[in-house]
Each structure stands twice: as C-alpha cells, then as structure tokens.
C-alpha positions in Angstrom: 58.5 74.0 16.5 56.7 75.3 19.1 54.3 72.5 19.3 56.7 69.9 19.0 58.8 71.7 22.1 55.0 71.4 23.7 54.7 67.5 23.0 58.2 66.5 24.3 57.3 68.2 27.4 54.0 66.8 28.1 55.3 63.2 27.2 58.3 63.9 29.6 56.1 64.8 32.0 53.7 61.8 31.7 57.0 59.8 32.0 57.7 61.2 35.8 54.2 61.0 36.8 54.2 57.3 35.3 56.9 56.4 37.4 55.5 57.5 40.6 54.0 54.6 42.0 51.0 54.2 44.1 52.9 53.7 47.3 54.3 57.2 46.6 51.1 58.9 46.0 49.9 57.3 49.6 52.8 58.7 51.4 52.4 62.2 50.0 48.8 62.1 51.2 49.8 60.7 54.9 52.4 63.7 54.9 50.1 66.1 53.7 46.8 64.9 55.5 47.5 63.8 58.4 44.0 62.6 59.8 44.9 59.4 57.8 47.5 58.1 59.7 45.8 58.7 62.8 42.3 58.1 62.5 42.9 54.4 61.3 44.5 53.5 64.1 42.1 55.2 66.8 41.2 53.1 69.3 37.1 53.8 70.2 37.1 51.8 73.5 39.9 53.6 74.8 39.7 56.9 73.9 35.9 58.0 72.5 35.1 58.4 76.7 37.8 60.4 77.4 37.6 62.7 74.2 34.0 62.9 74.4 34.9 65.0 78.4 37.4 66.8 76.9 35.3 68.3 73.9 32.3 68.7 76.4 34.6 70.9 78.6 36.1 72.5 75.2 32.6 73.7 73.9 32.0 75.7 76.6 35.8 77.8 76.4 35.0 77.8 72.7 32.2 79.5 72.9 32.8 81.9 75.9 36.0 82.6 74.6 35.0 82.7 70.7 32.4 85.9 71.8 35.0 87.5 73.8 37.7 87.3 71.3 35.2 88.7 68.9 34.2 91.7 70.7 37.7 92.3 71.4 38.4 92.2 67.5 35.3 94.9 67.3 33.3 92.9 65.1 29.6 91.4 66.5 29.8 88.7 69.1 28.1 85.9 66.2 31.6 85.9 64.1 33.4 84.5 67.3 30.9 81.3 67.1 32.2 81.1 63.3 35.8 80.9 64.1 35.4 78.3 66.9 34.0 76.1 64.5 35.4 76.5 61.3 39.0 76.3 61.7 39.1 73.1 64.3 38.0 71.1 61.6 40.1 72.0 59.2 43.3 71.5 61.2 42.1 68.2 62.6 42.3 67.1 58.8 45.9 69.2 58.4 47.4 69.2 61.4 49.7 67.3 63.4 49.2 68.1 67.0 47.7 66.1 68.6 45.7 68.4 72.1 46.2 71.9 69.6 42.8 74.0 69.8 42.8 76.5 66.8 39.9 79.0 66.9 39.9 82.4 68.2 42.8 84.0 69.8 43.4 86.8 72.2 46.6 88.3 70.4 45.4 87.8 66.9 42.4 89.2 68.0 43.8 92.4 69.4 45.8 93.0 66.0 42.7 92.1 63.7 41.1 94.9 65.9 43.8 97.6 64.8 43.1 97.3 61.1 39.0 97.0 62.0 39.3 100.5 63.6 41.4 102.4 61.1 39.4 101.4 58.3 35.9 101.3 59.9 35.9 103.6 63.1 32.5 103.5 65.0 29.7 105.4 63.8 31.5 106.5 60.9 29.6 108.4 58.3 29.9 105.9 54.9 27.9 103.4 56.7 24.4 102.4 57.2 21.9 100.8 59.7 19.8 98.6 57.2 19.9 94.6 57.5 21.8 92.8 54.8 20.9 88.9 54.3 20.2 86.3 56.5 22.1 87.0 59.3 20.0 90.4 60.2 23.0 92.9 60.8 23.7 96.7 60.0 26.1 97.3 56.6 28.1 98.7 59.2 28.6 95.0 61.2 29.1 93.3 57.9 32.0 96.1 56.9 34.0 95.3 60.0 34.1 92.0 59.7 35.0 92.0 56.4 38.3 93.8 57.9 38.5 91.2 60.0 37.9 88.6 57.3 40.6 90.2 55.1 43.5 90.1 57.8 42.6 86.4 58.2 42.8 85.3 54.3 46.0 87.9 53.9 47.5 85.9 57.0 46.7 82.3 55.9 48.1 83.4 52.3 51.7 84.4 54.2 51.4 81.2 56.2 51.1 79.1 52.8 53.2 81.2 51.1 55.9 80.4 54.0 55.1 76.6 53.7 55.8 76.7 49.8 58.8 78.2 50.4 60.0 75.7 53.7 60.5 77.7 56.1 59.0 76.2 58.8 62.6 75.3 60.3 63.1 79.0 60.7 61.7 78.5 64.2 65.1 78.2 65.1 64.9 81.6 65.7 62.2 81.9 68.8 64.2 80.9 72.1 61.9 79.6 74.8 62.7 83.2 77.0 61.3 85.1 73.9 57.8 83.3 73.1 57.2 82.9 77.0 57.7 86.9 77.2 55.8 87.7 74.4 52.9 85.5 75.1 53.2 87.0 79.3 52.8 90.6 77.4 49.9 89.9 75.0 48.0 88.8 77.9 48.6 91.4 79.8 47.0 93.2 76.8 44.1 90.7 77.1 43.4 91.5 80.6 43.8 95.1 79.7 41.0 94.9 77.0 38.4 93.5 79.6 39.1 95.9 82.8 36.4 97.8 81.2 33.9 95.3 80.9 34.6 94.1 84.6 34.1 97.5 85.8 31.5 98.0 82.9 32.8 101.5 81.7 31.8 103.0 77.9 35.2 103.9 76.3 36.3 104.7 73.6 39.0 102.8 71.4 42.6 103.4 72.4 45.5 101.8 70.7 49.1 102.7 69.4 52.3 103.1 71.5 51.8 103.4 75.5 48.3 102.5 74.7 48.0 100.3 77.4 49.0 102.6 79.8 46.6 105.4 78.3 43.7 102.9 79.2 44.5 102.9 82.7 44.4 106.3 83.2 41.5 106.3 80.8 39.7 104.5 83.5 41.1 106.2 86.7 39.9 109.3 84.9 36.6 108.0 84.7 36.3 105.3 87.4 33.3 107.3 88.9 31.6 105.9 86.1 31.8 102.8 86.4 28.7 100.3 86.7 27.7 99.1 90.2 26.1 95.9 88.9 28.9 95.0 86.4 31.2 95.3 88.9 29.0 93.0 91.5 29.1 90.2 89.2 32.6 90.7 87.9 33.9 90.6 91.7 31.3 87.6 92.6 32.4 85.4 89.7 36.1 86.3 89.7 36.6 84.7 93.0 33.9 82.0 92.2 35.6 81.0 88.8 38.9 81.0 91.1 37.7 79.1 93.7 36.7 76.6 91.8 39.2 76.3 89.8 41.8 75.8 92.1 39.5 73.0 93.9 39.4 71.1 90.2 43.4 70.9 89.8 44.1 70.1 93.3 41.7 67.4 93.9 42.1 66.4 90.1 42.9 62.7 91.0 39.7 62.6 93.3 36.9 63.5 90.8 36.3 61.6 87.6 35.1 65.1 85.7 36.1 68.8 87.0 33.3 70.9 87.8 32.4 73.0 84.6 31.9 76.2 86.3 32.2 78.2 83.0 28.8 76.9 82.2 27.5 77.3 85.4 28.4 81.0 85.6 27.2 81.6 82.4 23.4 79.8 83.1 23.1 81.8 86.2 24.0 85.0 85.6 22.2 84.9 82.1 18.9 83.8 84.4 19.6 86.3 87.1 20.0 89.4 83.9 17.0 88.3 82.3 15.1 88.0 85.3 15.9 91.1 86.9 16.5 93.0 83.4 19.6 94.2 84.3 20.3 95.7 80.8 17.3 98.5 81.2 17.2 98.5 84.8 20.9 98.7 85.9 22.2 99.9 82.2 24.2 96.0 82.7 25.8 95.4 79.1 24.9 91.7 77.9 26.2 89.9 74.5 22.7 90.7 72.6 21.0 89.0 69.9 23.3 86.0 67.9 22.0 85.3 64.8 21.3 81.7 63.9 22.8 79.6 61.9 25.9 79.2 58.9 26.2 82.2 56.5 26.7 81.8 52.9 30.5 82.3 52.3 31.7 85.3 50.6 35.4 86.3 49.6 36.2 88.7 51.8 36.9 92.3 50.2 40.5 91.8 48.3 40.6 95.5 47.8 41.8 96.6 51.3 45.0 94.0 51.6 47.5 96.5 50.8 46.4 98.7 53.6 46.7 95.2 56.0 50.1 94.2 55.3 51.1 94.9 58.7 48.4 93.1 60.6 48.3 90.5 58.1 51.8 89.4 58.7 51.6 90.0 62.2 48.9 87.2 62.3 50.8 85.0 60.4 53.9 85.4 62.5 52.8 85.4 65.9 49.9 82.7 65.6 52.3 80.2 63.9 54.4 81.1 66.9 52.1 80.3 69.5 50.5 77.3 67.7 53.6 75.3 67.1 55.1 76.1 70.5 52.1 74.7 71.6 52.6 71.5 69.3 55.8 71.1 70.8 55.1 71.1 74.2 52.1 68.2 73.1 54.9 66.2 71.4 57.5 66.4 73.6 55.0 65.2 76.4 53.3 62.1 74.0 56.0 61.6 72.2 55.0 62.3 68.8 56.6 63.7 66.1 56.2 67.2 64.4 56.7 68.3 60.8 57.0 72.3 61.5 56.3 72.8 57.8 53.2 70.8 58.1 52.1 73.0 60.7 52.6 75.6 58.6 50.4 74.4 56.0 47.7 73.9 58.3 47.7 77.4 59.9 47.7 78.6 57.0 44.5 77.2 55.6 43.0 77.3 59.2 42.8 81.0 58.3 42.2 81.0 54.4 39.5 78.5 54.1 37.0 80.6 57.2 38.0 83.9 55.8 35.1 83.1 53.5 32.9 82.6 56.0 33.3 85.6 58.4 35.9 84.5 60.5 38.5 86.5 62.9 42.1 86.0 62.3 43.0 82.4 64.6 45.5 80.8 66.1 46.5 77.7 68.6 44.6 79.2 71.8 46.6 78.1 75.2 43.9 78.2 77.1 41.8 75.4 75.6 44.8 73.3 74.4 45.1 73.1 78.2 41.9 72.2 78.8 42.7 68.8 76.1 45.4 68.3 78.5 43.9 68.5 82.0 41.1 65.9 81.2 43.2 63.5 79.4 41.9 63.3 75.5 43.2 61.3 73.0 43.6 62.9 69.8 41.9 65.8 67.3 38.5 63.7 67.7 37.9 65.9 71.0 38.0 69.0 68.9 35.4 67.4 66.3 32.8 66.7 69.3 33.1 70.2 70.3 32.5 71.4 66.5 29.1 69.8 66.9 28.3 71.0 69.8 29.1 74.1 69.1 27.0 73.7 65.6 24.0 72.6 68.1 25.2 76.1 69.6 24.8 78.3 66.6 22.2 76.8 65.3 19.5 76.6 68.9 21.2 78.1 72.4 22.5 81.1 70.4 19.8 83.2 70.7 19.1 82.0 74.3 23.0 84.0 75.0 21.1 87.2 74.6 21.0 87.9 78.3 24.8 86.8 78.7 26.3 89.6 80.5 29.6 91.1 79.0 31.4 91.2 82.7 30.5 88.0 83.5 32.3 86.5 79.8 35.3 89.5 80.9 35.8 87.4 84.2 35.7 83.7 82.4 38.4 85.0 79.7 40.5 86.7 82.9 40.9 83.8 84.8 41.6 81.5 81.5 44.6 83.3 80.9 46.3 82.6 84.4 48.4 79.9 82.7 49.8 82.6 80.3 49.9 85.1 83.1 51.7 82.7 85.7 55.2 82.5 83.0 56.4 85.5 85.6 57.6 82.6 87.3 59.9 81.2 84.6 61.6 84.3 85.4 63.2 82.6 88.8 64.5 79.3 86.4 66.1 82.0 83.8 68.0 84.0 86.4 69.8 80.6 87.9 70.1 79.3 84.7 71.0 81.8 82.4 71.2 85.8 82.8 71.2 86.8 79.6 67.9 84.7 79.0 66.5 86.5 82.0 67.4 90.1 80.6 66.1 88.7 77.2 62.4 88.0 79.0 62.4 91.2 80.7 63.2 93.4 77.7 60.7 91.8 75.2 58.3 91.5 77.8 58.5 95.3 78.2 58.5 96.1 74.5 55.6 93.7 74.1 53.1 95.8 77.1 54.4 99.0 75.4 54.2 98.8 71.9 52.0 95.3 70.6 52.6 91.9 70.6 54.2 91.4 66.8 56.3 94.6 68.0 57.6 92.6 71.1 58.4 89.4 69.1 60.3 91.1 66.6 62.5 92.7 69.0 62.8 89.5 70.8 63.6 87.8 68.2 66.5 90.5 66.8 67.6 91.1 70.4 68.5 87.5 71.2 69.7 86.8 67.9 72.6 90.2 68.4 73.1 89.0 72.1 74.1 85.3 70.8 76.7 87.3 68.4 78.0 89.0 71.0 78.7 86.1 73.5 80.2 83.8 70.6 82.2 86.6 69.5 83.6 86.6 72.9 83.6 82.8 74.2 86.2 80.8 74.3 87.4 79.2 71.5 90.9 77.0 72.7 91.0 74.4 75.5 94.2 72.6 76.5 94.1 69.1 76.6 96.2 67.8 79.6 97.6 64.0 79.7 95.0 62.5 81.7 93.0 59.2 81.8 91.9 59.2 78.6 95.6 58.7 76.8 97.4 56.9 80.2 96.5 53.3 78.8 98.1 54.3 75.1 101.1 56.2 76.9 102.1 52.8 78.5 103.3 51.0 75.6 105.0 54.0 74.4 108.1 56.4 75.1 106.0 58.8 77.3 109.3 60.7 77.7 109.0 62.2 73.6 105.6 63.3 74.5 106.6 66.0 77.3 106.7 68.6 73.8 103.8 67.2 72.5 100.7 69.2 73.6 96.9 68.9 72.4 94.6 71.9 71.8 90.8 71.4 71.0 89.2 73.6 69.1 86.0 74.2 70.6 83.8 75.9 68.2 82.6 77.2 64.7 85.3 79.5 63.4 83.3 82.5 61.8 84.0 86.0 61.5 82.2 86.6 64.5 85.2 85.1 66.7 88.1 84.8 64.5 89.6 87.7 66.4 89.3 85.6 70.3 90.7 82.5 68.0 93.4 84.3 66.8 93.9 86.2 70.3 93.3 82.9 72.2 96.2 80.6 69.9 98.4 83.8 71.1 98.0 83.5 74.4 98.3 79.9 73.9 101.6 79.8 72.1 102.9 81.8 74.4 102.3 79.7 77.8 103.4 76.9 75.8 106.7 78.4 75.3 107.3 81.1 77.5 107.8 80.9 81.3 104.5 79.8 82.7 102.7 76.5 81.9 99.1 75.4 83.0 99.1 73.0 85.9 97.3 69.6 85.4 94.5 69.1 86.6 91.9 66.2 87.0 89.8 67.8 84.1 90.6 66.9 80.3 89.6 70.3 78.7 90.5 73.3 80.4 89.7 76.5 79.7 92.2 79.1 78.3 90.8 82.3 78.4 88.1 81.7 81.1 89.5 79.5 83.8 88.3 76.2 84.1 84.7 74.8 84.1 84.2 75.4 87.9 84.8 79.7 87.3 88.6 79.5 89.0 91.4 80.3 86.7 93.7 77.8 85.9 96.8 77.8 88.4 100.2 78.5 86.5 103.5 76.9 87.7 106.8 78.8 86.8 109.0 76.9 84.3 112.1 78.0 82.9 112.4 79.2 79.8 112.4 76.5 76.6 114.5 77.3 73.9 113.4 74.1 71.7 110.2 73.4 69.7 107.4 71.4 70.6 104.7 69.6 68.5 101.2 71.1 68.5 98.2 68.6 67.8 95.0 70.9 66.8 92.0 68.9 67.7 89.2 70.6 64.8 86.7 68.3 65.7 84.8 71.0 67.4 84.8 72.9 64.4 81.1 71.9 62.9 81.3 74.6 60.5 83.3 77.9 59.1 83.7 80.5 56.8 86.2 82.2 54.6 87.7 84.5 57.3 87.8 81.6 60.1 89.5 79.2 57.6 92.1 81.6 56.3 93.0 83.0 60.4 93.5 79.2 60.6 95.9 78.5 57.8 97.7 81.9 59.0 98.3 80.8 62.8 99.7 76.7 61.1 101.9 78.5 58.9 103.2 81.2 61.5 103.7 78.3 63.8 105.6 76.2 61.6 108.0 79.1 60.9 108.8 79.3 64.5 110.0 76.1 64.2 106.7 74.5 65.8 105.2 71.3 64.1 101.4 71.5 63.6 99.1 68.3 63.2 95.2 69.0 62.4 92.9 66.3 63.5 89.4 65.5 63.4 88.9 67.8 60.0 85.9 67.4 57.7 87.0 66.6 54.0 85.4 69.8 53.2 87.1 71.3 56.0 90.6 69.8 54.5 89.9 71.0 50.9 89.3 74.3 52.2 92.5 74.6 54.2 94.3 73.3 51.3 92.9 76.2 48.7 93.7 78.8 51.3 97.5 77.9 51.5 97.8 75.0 54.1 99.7 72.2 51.8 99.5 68.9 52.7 102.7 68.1 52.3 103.5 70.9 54.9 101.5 69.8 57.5 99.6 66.1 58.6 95.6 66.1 58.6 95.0 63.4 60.8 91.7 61.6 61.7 92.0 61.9 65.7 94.3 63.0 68.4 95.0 59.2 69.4 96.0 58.9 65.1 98.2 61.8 65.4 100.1 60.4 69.0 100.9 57.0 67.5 102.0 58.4 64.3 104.7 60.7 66.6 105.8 57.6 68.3 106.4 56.0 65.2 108.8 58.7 63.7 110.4 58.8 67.2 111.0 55.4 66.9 112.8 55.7 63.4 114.5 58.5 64.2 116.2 56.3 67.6 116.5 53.5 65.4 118.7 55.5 62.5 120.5 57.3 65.4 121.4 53.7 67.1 122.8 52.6 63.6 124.8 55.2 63.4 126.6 55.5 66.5 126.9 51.3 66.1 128.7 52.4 62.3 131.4 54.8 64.1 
C-alpha cells in the first residue's frame, strides 16, 4: 500500500516536471541568476574602459576599508581582505543592482564585534599563542574570527530563510526618514570607533548602552596619552584626503580620472613608517603582518549560534536594509528594475557562502557603491576587476601593508563616510515637507547613537509605523463635492433645479478600525450641515475638506440658510475606499440605514464587488439602497426618476 502511495507520487511528480518546458526552466534561471541576462548583452567597447576606472578606484576602498572594518570587528586585519573579495563575486552572479559593492561594512562590523568580545574577550585565559595552519595566527586570532564567521552564516541563513518565505516586500516598512537616520547614527558610531586610532590611544573595549558617550570621556580622561606621531599624520592626512577630495568632485567634468589619493596616502605614509620606524621609535601603531594567500574553508563553529541570535539577526536586518536602499537609489537613477526578494537571496548567500572562508558579517557598503557612481561604470563587471586586483593584493602587496599605519587607514575610513555623515542635511527637506518625518529622523537618530544601530532601526521602524496610526486615525475621511466644472456640461441637458437636494460626498480613504470613529464623527457633522442651518459655501475647488478646512489650511466659509424641513438625496462616492475591514464596513451599513430612516435617500457609488458583497452580508439590502458604478451613473439615474415622476404627475392633473 505504501509503495503503491510511493509510485503514484513519483509518476505524478514526473508528470509536472514533464510539463515544464525548457523555456520555463530558462526563465527560472534568468530570475534566479541574474548575471545571465546581463552579461550577454554587455557591451565591451562601451563599457570595459569605464568599469575597468571604476574597479581600479574600488580596489583601493576595498582594501583600506576591508582592514578597517576588520579591526573594528576585533578580528586580525587579513579577514577584511577575505570579505572584500569573496562576497562581490558572489552577488555579481545573484544580484540585481547594478553599482551595489557588498564586502565589509561599518555597521555590521560594529555588531559582529559585540558577539567577538563577549565570547572571546582579549587575553582571555582558554586561549593560546601557538600558530595553527597556513595562515600563521595564534588559536586566539582563529577563535575570534570564528565569532565573526558564525554571525555571518547565522545572518545569511535569516536572509535565505526570509527569501523562502517572500518577504522581501516587507520593506514597505522602512520610510526614507528612518534608514537615512539610522545609517547618520551608525556612522557616527564609525567615527566613534576610530577617534582612538586618529589620536592613537590604547583602550580598552567599551560597548552597551551610552557606550558611545563612555568613549568620549574614556578619551578626555586619558587624552594626555595620546600619540604625538599618530596624531601628526591623522591631522596631515585628514585635511589632505579633504582637500583632495573636494578638488575631484568639483572639477569632476575637467579630469578624465580623479586623483586616487587613498593610494597615495597609503604609499607614503607606509614609506615614511618604515623608513623612520615609527612603530619602535614613536610607539606608531601600523596594520602588521597579512598573511598571504586563500585559506582552506572551514564551517565556522555551529555550536555558538544560539548565543548569536541577536547579532545574527541584526546583520540580516540592517545590511538587507542598507543594501537594497542602495539598489533602489541605482534603479531609480538607471532605470532598472528590482526584485527585492532577489535581493534577498543574494544577501543572503553573500554571507553564507564566505562564512566558510573567514569572513566578517557584509553588507552593500555606501561608500564604495558611490565610488561606482562618481566614475561612471557600467555594470557588476567593475566589482569583478577589483576581485582580481584585490586577489593580486592578497596574494603579493599584502605583506608589503606591514608598515600601513592604523591612523592613517582611521583618516581614509573618516572622510569616506562624509556622504553618510552629510544626511543632517535631509533634515532641512523633512521639516518643510513633513514634521512628523522630521521628528521621526531625530528620534531614531538619537536612539541609534545611544543604544546600536539594530536598536535604532527597530524603533524607527515601530515608531513610524504607531505615528502613521495615529494620523489616519485622525485624518479626514469625508470631502463634500460641490457642483463645479466637472458636472456643468451634464447639468445642461438636465433639470438642474431637482439637483439643489442632491449632494455628493467622497469618501476619501480605507475605512478600518483605526478611523471608523472620525468616519462616523465626520458623516455627523456632515449630516448635520446638510440639514441644519449652515451649509458650505462653493468654492472653486471640487473636494473640500470637512473636518480640516480646505486644501489651502482656511476653513471652509459657512453661509446661514434657513432651516430645511424636507429630505435630500445623498450620493456616497466609495471610490476612495481601496480597502476595509469588519468594523469600517459595518459603521458604514449603520450610518445608510440611519440615514434612510431619517427620510434621506442614500446611493453608493464607485464600490468594489467585494466591497458590495460585504455591505450586503452586514445588513445593506440592495433593494434598500442603489450601488451605482460612479457619481455621474447615480446623477442620470436621479434625473431619470425625476422625469417619470413629472411625467405621472402631468397625466394626472391632464385626467382631473
């Protein structure tokens, strides 16, 4: 029985796969692998010069920024090479934008480094100095970064795990305000992390809430310390790396190629080190010896994930956020479309594949998906250029980084994050725009610098989401419309004089729990100006607001009427209602049926079917009330029961 339950479902599954033809099995691969839709139709005579600039300019952020990022994830300088080569290539296979640099990451970085020094603080006493393997480092070295390597696979496996389950849409969630502030806050952190090495002060590891203000007074404690020849070179290239800088975007259009003053910076001061010996002579920190070339891969230890959960999905969370902002911004400008849970799929195994082979947690970096932009490249092929440059890197100028000072590398990674840094201006654009927005930035900015980045996007992210309750619990839901332009050519050919009782309000918006209350609060009010002593004067505008004056901030000006005693005809335009629930649709069917018992007739127009079907289950008969499909439907079919009802009354007084 069993068996024959086992062949019907293998031959029923052959079936399927039988039917799916070849064409099918091509598209699933174009979806899934994107490199083969693009790389076919990449053009080598336009594109190959300008990519080949761009990845030449990208090696040296990659690598700068790769041994940075690792020190700042306290694991050895070497593992930052790994993950500036690694997961670019993978992505350039997976993913779909087009200028996005994965590799390293500042915020990732700094959360990797939270689970590196709980589990392995320095100079603990379960670890030893001796050499394991190839790569010539201390057990100690090799435990960190298999922290570090753990956080990255647990973080990939969320990512996937999120892709399986399609949520990439759920991005819906991050407003512009909140990724700008939390981005402006984690690189504040950044900066935060290399005051030491610009001022080159020994201190010890400080993390948790407020940490980043204990730092600063960390170092005001013990600025007396600080290292005169650090801080030299840290003010000497600081204003050199700005200099320049500046002179490269603002005579942009003048120069074929910008001045690569990372690499300049970095040969000179690693000549002027080595040549004065700066480490023993002026106690100078410097990178230190990089092991040469690829490690063997090794699963990083599987035992420690439960005591990672938090990094882990902090990783997964706020790199996806920053990469596929970042992929956004690429396709809105090239106009290219993105498949968020594509770019799920590729962040995920950006960090699962190189978690086997000693990488830090990555993510889209800003920084050097800028640096794509600014010098024009093409596509992904810019990233693969700098992969083997970087190889060329690991594999032969490694070991010539020795004499790299660690303020000078502080300074390059401080003045790359001035585009993050400069989104305090987006705080002018929110305040005329939007105040809310503008409180939203400040608040998660501040939450961000005191607590940690996945902290300050969480709030963000909950904040917004309870603010955007509150102001559609309280917008307006009801706007008159007035007889204006839009119905004077209809009201031509017919008895205009009828339509003084008609009147037309829109419904403006979803009805949901949420603002059921203003609905039913606002049809009051409504009801009431329609039949009591004051009616809305018309104006030039065809909605205007009930509750909230009219689109320019006055309130609508009100004209004294006398009282009505007779009825009038209510058309309710639901157009605007896109969607609903239970409570919205039965306040609804309450106000038509209170309405009608005051002797009012109601006409719905512009309802869904689903919209209709639910009105009808919750009381609303249609034989009780008209569901019409606009308000022009429901004006003609007015005239034309006026019209019977003048012709029956003319017959009648012709009879007697």
């Amino acid at each position: 029985m069993h068996r024959s339950k086992r062949q019907r479902w293998f031959s029923s599954t052959w079936e399927r796969l039988s039917n799916i033809g070849l064409s099918d099995v091509a598209l699933w691969f174009r979806r899934r692998l994107p490199i083969l839709e693009w790389a076919p139709k990449y053009n080598v005579r336009e594109s190959l010069l300008p990519d080949t600039v761009s990845g030449l300019m990208l090696t040296v952020q990659q690598v700068t920024q790769g041994l940075a990022f690792a020190v700042m994830s306290s694991v050895h300088p070497v593992f930052g090479l790994y993950g500036s080569f690694f997961p670019p290539l993978i992505y350039a296979v997976f993913g779909m934008g087009r200028h996005l640099v994965t590799g390293t990451f500042a915020i990732t970085s700094l959360i990797s480094a939270s689970a590196v020094e709980r589990l392995v603080p320095p100079y603990s006493g379960n670890v030893s100095n001796s050499s394991l393997g190839p790569l010539g480092l201390s057990d100690y070295e090799m435990q960190r970064i298999g922290v570090a390597a753990s956080v990255t696979f647990l973080g990939g496996i969320i990512q996937i795990c999120l892709f399986v389950c399609n949520l990439g849409c759920a991005t819906f969630l991050l407003s512009e305000p909140v990724v700008s502030s939390m981005t402006t806050g984690a690189a504040t952190h950044v900066v935060t992390s290399q005051v030491k090495y610009l001022l080159g002060l020994k201190m010890p590891y400080i993390s948790g809430p407020l940490g980043m203000f204990n730092i600063y007074i960390y170092i005001l404690k013990n600025i007396t310390n600080a290292t005169v020849a650090a801080v030299i070179i840290s003010i000497i290239c600081l204003v050199v790396l700005v200099l320049v800088k500046e002179l490269n975007q603002r005579y942009k259009s003048r120069i074929r190629m910008e001045i690569p003053i990372d690499l300049i910076l970095i040969i000179l001061t690693s000549l002027v080190c080595y040549f004065v010996n700066m480490e023993q002579g002026y106690d100078l920190e410097v990178v230190g010896h990089l092991p040469q070339g690829i490690p063997v891969p090794q699963a990083p230890p599987m035992d420690i994930l439960s005591d990672i959960l938090v990094e882990g999905f902090s990783v997964a969370l706020v790199g996806y956020t920053v990469s596929i902002f970042l992929v956004y911004n690429s396709a809105k400008k090239f106009k290219y479309s993105v498949d968020e849970n594509q770019e799920l799929l590729a962040n995920g195994l950006t960090n699962v594949i190189p978690s086997f082979l000693f990488c830090i947690p990555n993510a889209g970096a800003p920084a050097r998906s800028f640096v794509l932009f600014s010098n024009g490249a093409k596509s992904q092929v810019a990233c693969l250029i700098s992969c083997v440059l970087i190889l060329l890197v690991i594999y032969v100028i490694g070991p010539f980084l020795y004499w790299l000072p660690m303020s000078a590398l502080a300074c390059i990674i401080v003045v790359a994050l001035k585009g993050m840094l400069i989104q305090f201006n987006d705080l002018k654009k929110y305040w005329n725009v939007d105040k809310v927005d503008w409180a939203i930035w400040i608040c998660t900015y501040v939450f961000t610098i005191c607590f940690a980045a996945n902290i300050g996007l969480l709030f963000g992210v909950l904040f917004s989401i309870a603010l955007g309750m509150l102001r559609l619990s309280r917008a307006k839901t009801l706007h008159l419309v007035h007889w204006d332009a839009e119905y004077n050519k209809m009201l031509e050919d017919l008895n205009s004089g009828f339509f003084q009782n008609v009147k037309i309000v829109s419904v403006g918006m979803p009805l949901l729990f949420l603002n059921v209350k203003k609905f039913h609060a606002d049809m009051l009010k409504m009801n009431n100006k329609l039949t009591g002593n004051i009616v809305p004067k018309k104006t030039d505008l065809l909605l205007s607001p009930v509750s909230n004056g009219d689109s320019n901030g006055e309130p609508p000006t009100l004209q004294p009427q006398p009282q009505r005693s007779e009825s009038y005809t209510l058309i309710l335009d639901c157009s605007g209602i896109t969607f609903y629930d239970y409570t919205g649709v039965t306040i609804l069917t309450q106000m038509c049926l209170e309405l009608k018992g005051q002797g009012t007739t109601v006409l719905l127009t512009g309802c869904s079917d689903s919209l209709v079907r639910a009105l009808q289950y919750c009381g609303l008969e249609s034989k009780n009330q008209t569901f019409l499909d606009s308000v022009n439907s429901a004006l003609s079919s007015l005239h034309l029961q006026t019209s019977r009802t003048s012709n029956f009354e003319a017959i009648d007084s012709t009879s007697v």
